[in-house]
C-alpha positions, 0 to 999 in steps of 0.5 A: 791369489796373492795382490801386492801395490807398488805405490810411487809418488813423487820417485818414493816407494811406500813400503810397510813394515811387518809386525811379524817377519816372513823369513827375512822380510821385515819390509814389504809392499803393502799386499794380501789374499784376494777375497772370493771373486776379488780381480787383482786390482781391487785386492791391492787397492783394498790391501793398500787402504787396510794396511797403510791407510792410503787410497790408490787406483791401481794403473797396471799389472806388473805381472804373475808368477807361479809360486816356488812352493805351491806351484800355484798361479795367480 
């Protein structure tokens, strides 16, 4: 499973930017494989904190999906 934080704060959205662009993505949320027995919330906090330095708690999902390539679902 792949988690991703939309942190908004004060109508901004914080975007990092990759060190080595995946495809076209040079910009992105902050997000990253969930660790064994990890829930989605608490990858994307983690994620958040490990790649852009902020604390958050994670309100909602937004949604799954299953992936184009892997056909894999959350």
């Amino acid at each position: 499973m792949i988690a991703g934080a939309v942190i908004v704060r004060a109508g901004r959205v914080l975007l990092i930017r990759r060190s080595a662009p995946a495809a076209s993505l040079l910009w992105t949320f902050p997000s990253g494989k969930a660790e064994p027995g990890e829930t989605a919330h608490h990858a994307a906090a983690r994620e958040a904190l490990e790649e852009a330095g902020v604390v958050v708690e994670p309100v909602s999902l937004l949604g799954e999906r299953v992936h184009p390539a892997t056909e894999v679902c959350p």
